[in-house]
DRENPA-3360 file (N, C-alpha, C; in nm, 2 decimals, always signed):
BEGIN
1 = XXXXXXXX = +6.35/-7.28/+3.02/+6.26/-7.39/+3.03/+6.31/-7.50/+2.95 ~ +6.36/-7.64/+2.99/+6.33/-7.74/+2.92/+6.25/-7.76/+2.81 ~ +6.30/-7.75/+2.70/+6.19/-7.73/+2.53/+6.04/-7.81/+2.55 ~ +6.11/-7.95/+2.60/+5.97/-8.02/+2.61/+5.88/-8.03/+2.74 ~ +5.93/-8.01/+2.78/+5.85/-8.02/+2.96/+5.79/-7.85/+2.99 ~ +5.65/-7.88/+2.98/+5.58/-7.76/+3.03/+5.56/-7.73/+3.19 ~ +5.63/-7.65/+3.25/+5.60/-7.70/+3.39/+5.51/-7.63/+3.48 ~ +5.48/-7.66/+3.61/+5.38/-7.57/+3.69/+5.36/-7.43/+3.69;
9 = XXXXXXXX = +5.50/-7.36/+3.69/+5.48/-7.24/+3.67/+5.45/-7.18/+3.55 ~ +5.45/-7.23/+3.46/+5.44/-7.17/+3.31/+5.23/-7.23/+3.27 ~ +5.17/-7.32/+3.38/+5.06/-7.35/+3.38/+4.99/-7.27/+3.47 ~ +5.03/-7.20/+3.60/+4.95/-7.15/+3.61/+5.00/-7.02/+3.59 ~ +5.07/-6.95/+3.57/+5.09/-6.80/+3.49/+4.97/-6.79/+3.36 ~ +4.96/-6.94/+3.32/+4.91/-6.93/+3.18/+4.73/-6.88/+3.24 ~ +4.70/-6.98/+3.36/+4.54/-6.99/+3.41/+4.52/-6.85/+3.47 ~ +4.64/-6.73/+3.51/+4.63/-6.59/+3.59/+4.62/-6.53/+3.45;
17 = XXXXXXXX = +4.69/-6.54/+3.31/+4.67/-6.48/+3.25/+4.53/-6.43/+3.16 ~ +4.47/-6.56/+3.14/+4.38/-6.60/+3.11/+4.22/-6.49/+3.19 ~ +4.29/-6.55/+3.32/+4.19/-6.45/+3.40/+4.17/-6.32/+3.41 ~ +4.32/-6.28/+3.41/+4.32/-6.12/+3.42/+4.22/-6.06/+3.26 ~ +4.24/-6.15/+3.17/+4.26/-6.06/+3.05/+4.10/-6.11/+3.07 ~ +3.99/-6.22/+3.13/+3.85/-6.19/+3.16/+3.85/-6.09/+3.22 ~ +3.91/-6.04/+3.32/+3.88/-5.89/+3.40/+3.90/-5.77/+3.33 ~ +3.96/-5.80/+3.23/+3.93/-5.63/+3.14/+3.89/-5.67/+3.03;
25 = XXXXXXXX = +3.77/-5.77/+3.03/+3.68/-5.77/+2.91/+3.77/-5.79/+2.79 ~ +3.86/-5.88/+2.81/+3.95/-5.90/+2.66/+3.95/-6.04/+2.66 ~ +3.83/-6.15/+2.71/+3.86/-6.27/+2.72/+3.84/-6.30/+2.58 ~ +3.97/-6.42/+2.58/+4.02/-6.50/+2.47/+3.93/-6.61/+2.42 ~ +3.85/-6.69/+2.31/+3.78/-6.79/+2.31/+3.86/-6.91/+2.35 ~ +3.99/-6.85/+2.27/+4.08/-7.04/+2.29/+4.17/-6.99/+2.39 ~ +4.25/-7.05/+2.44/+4.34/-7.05/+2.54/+4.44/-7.17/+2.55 ~ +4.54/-7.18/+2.53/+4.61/-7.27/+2.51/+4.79/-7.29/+2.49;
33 = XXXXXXXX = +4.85/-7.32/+2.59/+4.98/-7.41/+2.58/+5.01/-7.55/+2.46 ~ +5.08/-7.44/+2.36/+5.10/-7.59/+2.24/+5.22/-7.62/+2.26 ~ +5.29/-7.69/+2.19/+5.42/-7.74/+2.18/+5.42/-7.74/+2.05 ~ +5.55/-7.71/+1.98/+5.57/-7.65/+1.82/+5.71/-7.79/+1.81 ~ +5.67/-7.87/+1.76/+5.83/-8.00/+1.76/+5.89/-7.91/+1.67 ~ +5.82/-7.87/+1.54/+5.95/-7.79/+1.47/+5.98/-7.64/+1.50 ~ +5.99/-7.57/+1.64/+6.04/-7.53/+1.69/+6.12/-7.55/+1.84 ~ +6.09/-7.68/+1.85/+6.08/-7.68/+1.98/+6.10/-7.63/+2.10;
41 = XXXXXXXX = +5.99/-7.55/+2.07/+5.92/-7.45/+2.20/+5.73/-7.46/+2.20 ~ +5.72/-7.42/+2.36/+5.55/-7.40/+2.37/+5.55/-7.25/+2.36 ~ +5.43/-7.25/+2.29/+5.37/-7.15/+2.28/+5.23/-7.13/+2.36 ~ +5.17/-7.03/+2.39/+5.07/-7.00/+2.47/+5.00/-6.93/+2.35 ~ +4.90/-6.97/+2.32/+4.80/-6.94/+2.20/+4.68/-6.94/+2.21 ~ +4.66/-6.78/+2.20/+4.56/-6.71/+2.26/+4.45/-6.65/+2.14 ~ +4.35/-6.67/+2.14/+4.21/-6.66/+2.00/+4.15/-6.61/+2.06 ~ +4.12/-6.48/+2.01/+4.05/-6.37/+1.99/+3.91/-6.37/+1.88;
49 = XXXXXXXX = +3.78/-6.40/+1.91/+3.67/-6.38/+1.79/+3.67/-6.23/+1.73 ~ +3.68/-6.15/+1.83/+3.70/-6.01/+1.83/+3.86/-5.92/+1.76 ~ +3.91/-5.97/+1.75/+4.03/-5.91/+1.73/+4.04/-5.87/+1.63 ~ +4.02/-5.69/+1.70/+4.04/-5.55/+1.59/+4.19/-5.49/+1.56 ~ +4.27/-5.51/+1.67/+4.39/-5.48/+1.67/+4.50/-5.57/+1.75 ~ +4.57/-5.64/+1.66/+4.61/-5.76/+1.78/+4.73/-5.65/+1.84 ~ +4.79/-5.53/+1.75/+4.89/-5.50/+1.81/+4.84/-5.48/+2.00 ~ +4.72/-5.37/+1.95/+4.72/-5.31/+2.08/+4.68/-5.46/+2.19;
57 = XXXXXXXX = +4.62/-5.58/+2.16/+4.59/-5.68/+2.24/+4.71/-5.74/+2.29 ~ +4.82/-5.72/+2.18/+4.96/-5.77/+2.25/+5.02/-5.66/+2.33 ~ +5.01/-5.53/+2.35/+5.04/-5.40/+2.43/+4.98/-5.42/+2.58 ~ +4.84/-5.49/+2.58/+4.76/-5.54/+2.71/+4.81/-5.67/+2.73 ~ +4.88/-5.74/+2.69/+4.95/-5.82/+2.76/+5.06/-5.78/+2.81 ~ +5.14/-5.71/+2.74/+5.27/-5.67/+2.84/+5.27/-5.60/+2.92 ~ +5.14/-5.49/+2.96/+5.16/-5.41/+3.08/+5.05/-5.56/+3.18 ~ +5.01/-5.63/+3.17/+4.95/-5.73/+3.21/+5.13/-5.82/+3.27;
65 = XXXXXXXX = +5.19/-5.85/+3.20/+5.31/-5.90/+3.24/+5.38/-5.84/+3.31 ~ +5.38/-5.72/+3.27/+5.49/-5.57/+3.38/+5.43/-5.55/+3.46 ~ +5.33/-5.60/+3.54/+5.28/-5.58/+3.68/+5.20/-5.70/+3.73 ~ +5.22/-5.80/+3.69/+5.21/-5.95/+3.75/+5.34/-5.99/+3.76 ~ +5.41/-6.02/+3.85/+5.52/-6.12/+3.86/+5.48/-6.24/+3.85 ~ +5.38/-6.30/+3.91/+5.32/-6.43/+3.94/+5.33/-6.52/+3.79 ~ +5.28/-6.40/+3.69/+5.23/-6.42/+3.55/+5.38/-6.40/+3.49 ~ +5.45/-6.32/+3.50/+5.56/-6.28/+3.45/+5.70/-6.39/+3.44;
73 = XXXXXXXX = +5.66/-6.46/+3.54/+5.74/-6.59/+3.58/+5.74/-6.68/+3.48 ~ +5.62/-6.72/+3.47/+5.61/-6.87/+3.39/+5.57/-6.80/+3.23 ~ +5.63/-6.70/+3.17/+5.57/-6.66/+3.09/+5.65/-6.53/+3.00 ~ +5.65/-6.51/+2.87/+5.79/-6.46/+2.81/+5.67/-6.43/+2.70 ~ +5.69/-6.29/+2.68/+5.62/-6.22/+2.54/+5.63/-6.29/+2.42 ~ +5.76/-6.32/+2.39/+5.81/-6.44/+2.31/+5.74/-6.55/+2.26 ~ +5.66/-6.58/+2.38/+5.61/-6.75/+2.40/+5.46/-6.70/+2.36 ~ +5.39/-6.57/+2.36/+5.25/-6.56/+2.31/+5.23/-6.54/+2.17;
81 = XXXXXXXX = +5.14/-6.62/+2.13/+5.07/-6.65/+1.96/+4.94/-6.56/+1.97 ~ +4.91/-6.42/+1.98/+4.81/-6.38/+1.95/+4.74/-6.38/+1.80 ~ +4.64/-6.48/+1.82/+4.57/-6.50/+1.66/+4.37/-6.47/+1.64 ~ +4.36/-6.41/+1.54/+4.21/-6.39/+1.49/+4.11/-6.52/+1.49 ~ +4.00/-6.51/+1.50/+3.89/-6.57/+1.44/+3.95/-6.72/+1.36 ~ +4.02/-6.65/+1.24/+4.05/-6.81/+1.15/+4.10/-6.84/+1.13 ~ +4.16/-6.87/+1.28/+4.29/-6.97/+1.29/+4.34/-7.09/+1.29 ~ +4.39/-7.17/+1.22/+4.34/-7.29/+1.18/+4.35/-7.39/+1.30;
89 = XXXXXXXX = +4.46/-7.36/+1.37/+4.50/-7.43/+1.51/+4.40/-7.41/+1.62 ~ +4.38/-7.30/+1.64/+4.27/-7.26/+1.74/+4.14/-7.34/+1.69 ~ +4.10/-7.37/+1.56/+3.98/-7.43/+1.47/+3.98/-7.59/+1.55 ~ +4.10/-7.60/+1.51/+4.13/-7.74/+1.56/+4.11/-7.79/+1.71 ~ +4.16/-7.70/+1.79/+4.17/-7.75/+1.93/+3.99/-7.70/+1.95 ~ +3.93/-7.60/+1.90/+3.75/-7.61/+1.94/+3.74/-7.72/+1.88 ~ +3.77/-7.83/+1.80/+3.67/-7.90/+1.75/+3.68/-8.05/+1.85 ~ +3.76/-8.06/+1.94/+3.80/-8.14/+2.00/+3.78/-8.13/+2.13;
97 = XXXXXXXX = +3.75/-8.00/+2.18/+3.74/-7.97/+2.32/+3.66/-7.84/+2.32 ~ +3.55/-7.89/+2.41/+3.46/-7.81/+2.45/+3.46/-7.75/+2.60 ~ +3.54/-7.58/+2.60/+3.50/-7.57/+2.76/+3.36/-7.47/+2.77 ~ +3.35/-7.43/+2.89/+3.32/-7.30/+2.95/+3.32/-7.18/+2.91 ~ +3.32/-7.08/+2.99/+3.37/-6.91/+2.98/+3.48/-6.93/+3.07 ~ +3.51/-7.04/+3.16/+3.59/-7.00/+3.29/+3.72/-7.10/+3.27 ~ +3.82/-7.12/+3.35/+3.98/-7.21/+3.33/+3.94/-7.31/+3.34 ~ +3.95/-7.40/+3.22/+3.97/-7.54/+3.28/+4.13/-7.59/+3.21;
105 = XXXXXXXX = +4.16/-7.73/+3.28/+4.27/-7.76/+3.25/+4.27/-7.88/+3.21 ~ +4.28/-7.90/+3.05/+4.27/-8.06/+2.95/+4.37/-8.02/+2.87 ~ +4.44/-8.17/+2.89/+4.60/-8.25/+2.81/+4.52/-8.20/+2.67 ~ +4.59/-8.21/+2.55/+4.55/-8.24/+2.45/+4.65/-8.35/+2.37 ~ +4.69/-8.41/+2.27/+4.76/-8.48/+2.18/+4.84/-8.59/+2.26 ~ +4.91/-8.64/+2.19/+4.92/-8.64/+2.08/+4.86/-8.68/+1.96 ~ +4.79/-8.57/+1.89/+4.67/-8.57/+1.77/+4.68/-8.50/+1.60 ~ +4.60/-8.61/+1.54/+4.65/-8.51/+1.38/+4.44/-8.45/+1.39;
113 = XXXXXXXX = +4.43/-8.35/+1.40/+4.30/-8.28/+1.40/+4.31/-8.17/+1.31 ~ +4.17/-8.15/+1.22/+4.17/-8.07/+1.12/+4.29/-8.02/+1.05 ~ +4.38/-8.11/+0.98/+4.51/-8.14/+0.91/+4.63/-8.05/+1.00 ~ +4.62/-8.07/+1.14/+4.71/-7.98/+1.22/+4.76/-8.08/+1.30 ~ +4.87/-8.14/+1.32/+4.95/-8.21/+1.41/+4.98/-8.10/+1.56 ~ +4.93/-8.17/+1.67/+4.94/-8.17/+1.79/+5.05/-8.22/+1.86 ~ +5.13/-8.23/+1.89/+5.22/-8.35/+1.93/+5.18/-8.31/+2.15 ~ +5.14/-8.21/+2.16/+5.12/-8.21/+2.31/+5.08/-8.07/+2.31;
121 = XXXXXXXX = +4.96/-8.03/+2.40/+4.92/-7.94/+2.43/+4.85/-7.94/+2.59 ~ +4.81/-7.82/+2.66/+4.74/-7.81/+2.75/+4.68/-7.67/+2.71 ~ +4.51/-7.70/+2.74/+4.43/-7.61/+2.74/+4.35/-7.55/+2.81 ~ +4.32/-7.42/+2.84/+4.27/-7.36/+2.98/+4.09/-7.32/+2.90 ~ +4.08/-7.29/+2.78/+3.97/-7.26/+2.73/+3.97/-7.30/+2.53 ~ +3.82/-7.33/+2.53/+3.85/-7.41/+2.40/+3.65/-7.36/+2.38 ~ +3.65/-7.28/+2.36/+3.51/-7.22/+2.33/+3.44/-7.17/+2.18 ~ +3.34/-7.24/+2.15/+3.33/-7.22/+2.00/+3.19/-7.19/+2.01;
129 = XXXXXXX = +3.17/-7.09/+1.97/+2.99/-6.97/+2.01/+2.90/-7.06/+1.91 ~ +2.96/-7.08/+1.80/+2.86/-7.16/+1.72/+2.77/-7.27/+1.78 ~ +2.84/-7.33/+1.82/+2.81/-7.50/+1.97/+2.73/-7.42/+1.99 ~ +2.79/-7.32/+2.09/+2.68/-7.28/+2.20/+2.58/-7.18/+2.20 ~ +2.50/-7.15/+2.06/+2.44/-7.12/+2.03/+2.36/-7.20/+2.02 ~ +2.37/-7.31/+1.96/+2.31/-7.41/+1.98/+2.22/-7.50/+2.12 ~ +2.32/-7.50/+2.22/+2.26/-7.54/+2.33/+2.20/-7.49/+2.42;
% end
């Protein structure tokens, strides 16, 4: 993949992934394609409120990947950031974007939010229970 260019297939592998992992009750609050300038690579960065064991949560992604092709395509074990509750990036992208339970698809950056530089993101879910406790 071109370092900087996220392309169709790597967006919607990301929106199948997303889904599958609501079908076995492992949905993620954040969801999210970043771009790392000081790696330059995207990462797919996935927050967990719940996360007891990220090993085993990364184990359900790969048999999730080893029997999705569709998913498997736009999408490299490599490229997933599975992270807890307090994570500062994940902190960041809720405080700026509010979705749903379900895919949506918003640009983010280029942004300096909660002392985290953005330089380009897309995000499928950006859910923060505290908000929506509230409403």
């Amino acid at each position: 993949m071109d370092s900087a260019t996220l392309f169709n297939v790597n967006v919607e592998a990301g929106s199948n992934l997303v889904r599958e992992l609501d079908a076995r009750d492992k949905s993620p609050e954040t969801a999210a394609w970043i771009y790392f300038t000081d790696r330059d690579q995207w990462r797919l960065l996935l927050q967990f409120d719940e996360l007891r064991d990220k090993h085993a949560t990364l184990v359900e992604i790969a048999r999730i990947l080893g029997a999705r092709d569709d998913i498997a395509q736009g999408i490299s074990m490599g490229q997933v950031a599975v992270v807890g509750p307090a994570d500062d990036l994940a902190s960041a992208i809720k405080s700026v974007i509010h979705t749903g339970p379900g895919v949506s698809y918003q640009s983010i950056g280029p942004s300096f939010v909660l002392g985290n530089y953005i330089e380009k993101g897309f995000v499928y879910r950006a859910r923060d229970k505290s908000i929506q406790a509230l409403q």
